[in-house]
Backbone as CSV, one residue per row, in Angstrom:
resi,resn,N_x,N_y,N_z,CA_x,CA_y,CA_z,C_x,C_y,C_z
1,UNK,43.170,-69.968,-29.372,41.829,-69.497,-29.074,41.818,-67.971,-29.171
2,UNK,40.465,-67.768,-29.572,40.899,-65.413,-30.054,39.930,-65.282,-29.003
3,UNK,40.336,-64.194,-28.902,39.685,-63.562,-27.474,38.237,-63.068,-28.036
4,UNK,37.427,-63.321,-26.818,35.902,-63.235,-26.503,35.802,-61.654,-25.948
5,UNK,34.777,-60.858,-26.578,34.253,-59.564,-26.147,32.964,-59.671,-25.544
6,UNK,32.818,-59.425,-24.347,31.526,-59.354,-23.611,31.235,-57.657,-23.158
7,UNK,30.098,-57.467,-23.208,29.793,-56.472,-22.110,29.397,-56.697,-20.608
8,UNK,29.590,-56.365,-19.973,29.247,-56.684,-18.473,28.616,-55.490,-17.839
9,UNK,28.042,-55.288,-17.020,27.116,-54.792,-16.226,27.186,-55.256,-14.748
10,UNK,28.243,-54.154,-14.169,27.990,-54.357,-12.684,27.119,-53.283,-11.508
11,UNK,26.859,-53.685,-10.996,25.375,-52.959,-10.593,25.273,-51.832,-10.948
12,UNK,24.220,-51.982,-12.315,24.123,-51.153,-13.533,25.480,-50.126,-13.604
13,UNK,26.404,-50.241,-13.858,27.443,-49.735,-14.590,28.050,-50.852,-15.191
14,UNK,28.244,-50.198,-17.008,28.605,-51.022,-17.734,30.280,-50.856,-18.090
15,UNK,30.701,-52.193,-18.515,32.206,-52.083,-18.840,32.078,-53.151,-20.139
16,UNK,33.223,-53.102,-21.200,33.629,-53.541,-22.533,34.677,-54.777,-22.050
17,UNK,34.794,-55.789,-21.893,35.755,-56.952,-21.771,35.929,-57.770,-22.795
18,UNK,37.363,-57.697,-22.984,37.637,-58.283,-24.310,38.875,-59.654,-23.103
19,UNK,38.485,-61.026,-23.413,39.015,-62.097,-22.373,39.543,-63.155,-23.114
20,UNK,41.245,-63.283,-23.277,41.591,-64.652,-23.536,41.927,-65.539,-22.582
21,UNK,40.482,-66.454,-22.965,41.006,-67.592,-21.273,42.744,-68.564,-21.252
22,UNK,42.472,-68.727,-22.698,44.225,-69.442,-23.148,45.042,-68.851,-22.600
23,UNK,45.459,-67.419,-22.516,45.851,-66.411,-22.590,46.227,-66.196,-20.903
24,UNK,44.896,-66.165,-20.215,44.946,-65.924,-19.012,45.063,-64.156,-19.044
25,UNK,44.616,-63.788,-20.354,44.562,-62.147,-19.961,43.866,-61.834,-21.016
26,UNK,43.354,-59.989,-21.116,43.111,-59.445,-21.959,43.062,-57.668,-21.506
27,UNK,41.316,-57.164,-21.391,41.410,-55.564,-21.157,40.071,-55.605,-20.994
28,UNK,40.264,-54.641,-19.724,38.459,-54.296,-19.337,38.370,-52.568,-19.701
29,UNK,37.236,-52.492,-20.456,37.445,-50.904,-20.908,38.981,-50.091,-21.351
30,UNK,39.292,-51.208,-21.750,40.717,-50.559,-22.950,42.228,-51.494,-22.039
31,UNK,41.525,-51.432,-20.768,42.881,-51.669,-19.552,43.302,-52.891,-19.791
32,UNK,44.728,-53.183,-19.782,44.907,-54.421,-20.187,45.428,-55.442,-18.822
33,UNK,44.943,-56.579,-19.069,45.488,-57.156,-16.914,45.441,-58.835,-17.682
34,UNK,46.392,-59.242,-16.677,45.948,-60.817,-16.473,45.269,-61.161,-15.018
35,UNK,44.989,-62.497,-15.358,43.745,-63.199,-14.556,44.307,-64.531,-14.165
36,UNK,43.827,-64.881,-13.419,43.640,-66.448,-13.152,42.674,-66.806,-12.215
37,UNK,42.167,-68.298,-12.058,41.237,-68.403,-10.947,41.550,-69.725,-10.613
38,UNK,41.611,-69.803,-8.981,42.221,-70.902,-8.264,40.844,-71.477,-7.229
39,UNK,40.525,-72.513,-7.065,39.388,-73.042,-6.877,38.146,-73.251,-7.922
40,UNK,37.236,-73.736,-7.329,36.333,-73.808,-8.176,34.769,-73.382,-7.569
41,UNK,33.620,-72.783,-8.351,32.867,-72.347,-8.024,31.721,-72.619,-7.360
42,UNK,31.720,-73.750,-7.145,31.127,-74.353,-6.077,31.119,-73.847,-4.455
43,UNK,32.928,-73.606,-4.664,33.104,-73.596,-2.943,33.263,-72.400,-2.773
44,UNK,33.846,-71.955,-4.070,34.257,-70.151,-4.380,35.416,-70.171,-4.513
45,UNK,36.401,-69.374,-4.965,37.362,-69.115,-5.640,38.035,-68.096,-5.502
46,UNK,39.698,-67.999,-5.838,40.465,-66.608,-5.802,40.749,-66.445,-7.493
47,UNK,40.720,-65.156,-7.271,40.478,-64.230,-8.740,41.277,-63.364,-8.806
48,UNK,42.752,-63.961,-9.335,44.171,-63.040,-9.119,43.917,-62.507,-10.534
49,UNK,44.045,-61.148,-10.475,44.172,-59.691,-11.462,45.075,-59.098,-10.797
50,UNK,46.412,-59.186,-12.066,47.601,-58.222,-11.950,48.174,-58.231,-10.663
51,UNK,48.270,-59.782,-10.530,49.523,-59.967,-9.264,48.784,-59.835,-7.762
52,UNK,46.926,-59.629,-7.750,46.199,-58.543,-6.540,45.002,-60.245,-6.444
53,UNK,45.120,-60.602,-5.169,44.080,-62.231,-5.032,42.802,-61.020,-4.289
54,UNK,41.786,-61.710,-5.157,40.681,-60.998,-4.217,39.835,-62.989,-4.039
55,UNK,38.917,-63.156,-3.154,38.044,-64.221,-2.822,36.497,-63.776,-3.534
56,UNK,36.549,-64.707,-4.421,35.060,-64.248,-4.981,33.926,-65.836,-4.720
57,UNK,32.423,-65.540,-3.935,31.616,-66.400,-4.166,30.316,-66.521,-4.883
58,UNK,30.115,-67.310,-5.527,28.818,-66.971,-6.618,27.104,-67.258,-5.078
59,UNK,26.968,-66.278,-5.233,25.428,-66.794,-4.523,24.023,-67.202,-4.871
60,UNK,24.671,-66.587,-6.006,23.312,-66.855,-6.930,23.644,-66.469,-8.482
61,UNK,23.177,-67.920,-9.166,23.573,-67.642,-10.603,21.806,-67.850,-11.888
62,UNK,21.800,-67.430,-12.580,20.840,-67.529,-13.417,21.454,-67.852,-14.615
63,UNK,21.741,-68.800,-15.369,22.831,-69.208,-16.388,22.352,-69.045,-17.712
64,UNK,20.691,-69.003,-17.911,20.398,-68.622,-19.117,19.965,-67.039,-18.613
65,UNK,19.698,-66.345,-18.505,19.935,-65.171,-18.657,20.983,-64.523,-18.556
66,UNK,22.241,-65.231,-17.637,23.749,-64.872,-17.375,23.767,-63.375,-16.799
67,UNK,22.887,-63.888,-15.533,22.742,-63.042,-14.288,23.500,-63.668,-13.064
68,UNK,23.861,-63.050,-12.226,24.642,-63.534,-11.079,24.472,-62.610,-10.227
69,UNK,24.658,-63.069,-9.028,24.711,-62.531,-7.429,26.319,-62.720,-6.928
70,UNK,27.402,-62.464,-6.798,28.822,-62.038,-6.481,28.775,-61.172,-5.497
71,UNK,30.261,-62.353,-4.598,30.457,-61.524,-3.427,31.781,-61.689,-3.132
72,UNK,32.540,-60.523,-3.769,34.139,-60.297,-3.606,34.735,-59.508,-2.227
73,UNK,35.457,-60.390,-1.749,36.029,-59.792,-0.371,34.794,-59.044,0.323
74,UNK,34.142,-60.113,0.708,32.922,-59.321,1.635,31.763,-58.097,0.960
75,UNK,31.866,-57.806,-0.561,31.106,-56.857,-1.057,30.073,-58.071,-2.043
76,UNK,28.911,-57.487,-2.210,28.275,-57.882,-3.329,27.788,-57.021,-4.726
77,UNK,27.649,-58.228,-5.802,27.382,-57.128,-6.849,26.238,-57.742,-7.630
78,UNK,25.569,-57.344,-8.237,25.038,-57.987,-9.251,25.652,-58.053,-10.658
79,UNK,25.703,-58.802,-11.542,26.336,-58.988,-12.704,25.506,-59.782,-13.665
80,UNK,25.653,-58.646,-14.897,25.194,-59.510,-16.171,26.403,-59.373,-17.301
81,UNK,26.079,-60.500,-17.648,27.113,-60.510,-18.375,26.541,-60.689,-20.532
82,UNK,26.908,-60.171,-21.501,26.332,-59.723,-22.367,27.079,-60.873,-23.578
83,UNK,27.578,-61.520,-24.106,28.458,-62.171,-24.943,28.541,-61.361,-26.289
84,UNK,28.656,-62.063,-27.472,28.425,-61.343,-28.801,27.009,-61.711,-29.571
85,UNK,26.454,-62.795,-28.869,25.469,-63.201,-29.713,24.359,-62.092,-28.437
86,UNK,24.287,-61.602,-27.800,23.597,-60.926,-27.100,23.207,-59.897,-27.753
87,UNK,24.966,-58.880,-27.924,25.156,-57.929,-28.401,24.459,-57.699,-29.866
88,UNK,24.643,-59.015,-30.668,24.296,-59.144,-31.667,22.333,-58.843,-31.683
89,UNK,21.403,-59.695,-31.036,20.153,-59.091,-30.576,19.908,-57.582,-30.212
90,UNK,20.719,-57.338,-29.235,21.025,-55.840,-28.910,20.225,-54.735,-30.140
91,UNK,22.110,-55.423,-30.903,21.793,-54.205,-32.600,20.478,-54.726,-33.089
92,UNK,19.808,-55.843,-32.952,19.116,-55.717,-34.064,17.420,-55.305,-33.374
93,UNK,17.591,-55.083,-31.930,16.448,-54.685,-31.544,15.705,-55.564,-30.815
94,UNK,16.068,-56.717,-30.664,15.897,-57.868,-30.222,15.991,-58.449,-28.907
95,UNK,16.766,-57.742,-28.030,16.799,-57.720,-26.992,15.554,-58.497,-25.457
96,UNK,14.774,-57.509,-25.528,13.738,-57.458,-24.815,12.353,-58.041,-25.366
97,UNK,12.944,-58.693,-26.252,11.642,-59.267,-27.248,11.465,-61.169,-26.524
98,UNK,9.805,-61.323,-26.587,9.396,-62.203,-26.263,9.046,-63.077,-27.967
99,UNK,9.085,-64.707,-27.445,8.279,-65.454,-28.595,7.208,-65.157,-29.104
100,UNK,6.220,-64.512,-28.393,4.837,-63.932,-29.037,4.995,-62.670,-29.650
101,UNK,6.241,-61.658,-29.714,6.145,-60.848,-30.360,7.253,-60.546,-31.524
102,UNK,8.165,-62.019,-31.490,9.465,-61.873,-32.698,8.727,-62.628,-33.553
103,UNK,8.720,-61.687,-34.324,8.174,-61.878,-35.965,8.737,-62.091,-37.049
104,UNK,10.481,-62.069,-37.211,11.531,-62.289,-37.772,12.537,-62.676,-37.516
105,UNK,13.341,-63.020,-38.231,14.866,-63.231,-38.329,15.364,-62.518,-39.042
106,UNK,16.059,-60.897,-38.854,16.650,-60.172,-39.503,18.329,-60.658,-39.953
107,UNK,18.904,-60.286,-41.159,20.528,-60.372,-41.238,20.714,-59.141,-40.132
108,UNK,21.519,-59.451,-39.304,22.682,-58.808,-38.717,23.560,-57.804,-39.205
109,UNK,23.868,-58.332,-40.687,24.782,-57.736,-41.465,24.457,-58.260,-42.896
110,UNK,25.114,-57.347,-43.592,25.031,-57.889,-44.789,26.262,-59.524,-45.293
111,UNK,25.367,-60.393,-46.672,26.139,-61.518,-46.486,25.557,-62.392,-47.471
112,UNK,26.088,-63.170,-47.402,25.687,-64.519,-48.420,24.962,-66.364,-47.577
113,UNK,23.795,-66.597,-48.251,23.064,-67.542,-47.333,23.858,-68.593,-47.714
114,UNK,24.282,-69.187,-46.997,25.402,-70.475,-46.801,24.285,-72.109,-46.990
115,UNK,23.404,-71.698,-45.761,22.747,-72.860,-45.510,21.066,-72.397,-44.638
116,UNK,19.768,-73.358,-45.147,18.597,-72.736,-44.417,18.777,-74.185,-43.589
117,UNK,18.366,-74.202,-42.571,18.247,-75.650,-41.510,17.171,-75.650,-41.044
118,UNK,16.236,-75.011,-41.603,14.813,-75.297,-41.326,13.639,-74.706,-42.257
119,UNK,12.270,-75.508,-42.127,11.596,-74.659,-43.651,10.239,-74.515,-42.763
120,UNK,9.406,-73.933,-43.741,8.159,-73.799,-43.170,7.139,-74.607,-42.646
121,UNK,6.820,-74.514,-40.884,5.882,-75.425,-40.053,6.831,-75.907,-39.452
122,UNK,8.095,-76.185,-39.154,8.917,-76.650,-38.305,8.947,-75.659,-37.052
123,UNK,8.538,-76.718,-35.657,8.350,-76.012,-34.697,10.013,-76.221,-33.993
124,UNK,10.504,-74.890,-33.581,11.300,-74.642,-33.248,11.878,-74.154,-31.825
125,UNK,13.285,-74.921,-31.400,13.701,-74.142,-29.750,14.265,-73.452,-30.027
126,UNK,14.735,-72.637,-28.769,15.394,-71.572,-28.452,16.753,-72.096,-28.451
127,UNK,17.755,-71.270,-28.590,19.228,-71.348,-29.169,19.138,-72.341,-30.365
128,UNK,18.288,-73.345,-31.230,18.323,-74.150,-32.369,18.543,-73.320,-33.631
129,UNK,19.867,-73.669,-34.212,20.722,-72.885,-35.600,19.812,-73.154,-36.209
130,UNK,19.515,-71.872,-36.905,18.355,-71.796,-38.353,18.888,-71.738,-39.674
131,UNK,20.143,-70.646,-39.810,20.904,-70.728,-40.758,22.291,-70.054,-40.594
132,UNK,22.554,-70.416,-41.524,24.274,-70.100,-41.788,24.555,-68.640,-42.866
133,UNK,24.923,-67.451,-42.188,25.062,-66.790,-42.937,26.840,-65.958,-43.348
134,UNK,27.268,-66.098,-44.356,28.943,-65.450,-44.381,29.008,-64.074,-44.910
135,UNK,29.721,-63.855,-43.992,30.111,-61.795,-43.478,31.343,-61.958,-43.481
136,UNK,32.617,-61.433,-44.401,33.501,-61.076,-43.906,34.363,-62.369,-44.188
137,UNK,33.947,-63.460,-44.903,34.758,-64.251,-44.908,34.540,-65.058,-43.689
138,UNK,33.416,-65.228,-42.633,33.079,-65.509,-41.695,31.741,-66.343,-41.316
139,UNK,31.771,-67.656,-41.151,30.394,-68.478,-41.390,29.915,-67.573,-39.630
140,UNK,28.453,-67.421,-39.493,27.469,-66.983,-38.663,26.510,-67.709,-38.820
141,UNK,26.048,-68.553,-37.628,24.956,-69.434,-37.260,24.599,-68.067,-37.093
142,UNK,23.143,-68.416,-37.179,21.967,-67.602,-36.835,21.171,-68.671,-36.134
143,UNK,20.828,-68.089,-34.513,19.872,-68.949,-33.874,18.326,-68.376,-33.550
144,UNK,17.652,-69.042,-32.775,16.296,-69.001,-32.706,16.234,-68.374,-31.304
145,UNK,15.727,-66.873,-30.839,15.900,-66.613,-29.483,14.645,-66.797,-28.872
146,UNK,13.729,-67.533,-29.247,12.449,-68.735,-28.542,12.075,-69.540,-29.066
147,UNK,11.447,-70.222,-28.408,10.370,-71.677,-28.729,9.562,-70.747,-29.774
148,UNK,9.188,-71.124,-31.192,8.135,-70.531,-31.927,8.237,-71.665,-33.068
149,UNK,7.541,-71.224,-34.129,6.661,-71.927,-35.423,7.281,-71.044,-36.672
150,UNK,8.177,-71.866,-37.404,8.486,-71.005,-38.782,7.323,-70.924,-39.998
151,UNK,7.175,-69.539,-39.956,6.315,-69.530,-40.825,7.032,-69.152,-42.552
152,UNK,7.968,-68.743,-42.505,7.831,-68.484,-43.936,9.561,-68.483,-44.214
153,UNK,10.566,-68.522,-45.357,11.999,-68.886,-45.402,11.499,-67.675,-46.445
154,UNK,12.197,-66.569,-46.086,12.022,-65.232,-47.000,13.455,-65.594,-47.600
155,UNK,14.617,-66.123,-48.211,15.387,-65.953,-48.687,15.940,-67.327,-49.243
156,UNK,16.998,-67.455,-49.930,17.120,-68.453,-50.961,18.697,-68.875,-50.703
157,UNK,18.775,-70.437,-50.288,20.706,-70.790,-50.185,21.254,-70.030,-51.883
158,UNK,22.729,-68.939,-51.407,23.234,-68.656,-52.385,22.982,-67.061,-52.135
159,UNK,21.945,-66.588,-52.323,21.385,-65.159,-51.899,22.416,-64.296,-51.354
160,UNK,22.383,-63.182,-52.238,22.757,-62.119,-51.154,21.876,-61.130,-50.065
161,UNK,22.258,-60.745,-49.118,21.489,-60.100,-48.350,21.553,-58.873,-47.656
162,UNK,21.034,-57.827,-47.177,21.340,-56.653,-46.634,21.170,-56.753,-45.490
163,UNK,21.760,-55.667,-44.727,21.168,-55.364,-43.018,19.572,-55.484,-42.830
164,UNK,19.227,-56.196,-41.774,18.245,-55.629,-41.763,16.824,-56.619,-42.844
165,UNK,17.105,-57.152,-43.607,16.350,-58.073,-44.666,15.876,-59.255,-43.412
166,UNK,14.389,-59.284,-44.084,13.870,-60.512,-43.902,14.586,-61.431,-44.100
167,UNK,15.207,-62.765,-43.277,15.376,-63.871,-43.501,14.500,-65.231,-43.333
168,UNK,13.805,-64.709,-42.290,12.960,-65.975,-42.019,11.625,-65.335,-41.019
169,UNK,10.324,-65.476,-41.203,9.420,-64.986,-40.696,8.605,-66.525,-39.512
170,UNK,8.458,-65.754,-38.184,7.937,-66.674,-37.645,6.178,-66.600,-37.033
171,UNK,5.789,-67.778,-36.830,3.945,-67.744,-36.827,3.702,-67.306,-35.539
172,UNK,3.027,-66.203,-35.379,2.850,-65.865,-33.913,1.949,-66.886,-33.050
């Protein structure tokens, strides 16, 4: 398994985490540590980093936004946590954008269209793969970040594509 890069956000201060769970280790902002976690989150759990047990309990979780309420050894924090497909919205501006106002599906990167999985008038959910795009020697689902209505397949299986290019336009 290759290690996962998240950003995290603990009450608003941000840190870079790069995490192999196989691994049981990786590096927060460059630092490198192992981990483990003994219990389960229900009841709450110990969260050994580098040989050091702290008691962590979730009090409150929000799982699609991947917000949390945490309370380690008697402190609390708030935490968001960012993945790559986040990050990926992030770059493209996408972030803070609602279904009534995403009007596209930009490439990410430049690449070659693998596969379209949906055409025009297909009403569509949120996280549902639209297409398949390869970067790098690297297949990339591209998903849907709301409930909306495809209006238009701006690009062609086979295609090459730039940053930034129309891929798929949706009906407000």
């Amino acid at each position: 398994m290759a290690s996962e890069k998240f950003q995290i956000t603990v009450n608003s201060q941000s840190f870079e985490l790069e995490a192999n769970a196989l691994k049981k280790s990786g590096s927060l902002n460059g630092e490198d540590y192992t981990l483990d976690l003994l219990g389960n989150a229900e009841k709450g759990f110990s969260l050994i980093r580098n040989n050091k047990s702290y008691e962590v309990q979730v009090l409150e979780a929000d799982y699609e936004q991947k917000e949390f309420l945490i309370e380690i050894d008697g402190q609390s924090y708030h935490v968001n946590a960012a993945d790559r497909f986040d990050l990926l919205l992030k770059d493209l501006g996408m972030e803070h954008l609602n279904a009534a106002t995403v009007n596209d599906l930009k490439a990410p990167m430049p690449g070659l269209v693998l596969e379209v999985k949906v055409a025009p008038g297909d009403s569509i959910k949120k996280g549902q793969a639209l297409m398949v795009l390869e970067a790098m020697k690297m297949e990339n689902v591209l998903k849907a970040e709301a409930d909306c209505l495809i209006k238009s397949i701006d690009c062609t299986i086979g295609a090459a594509v730039e940053k930034g290019q129309v891929l798929i336009s949706f009906q407000a």
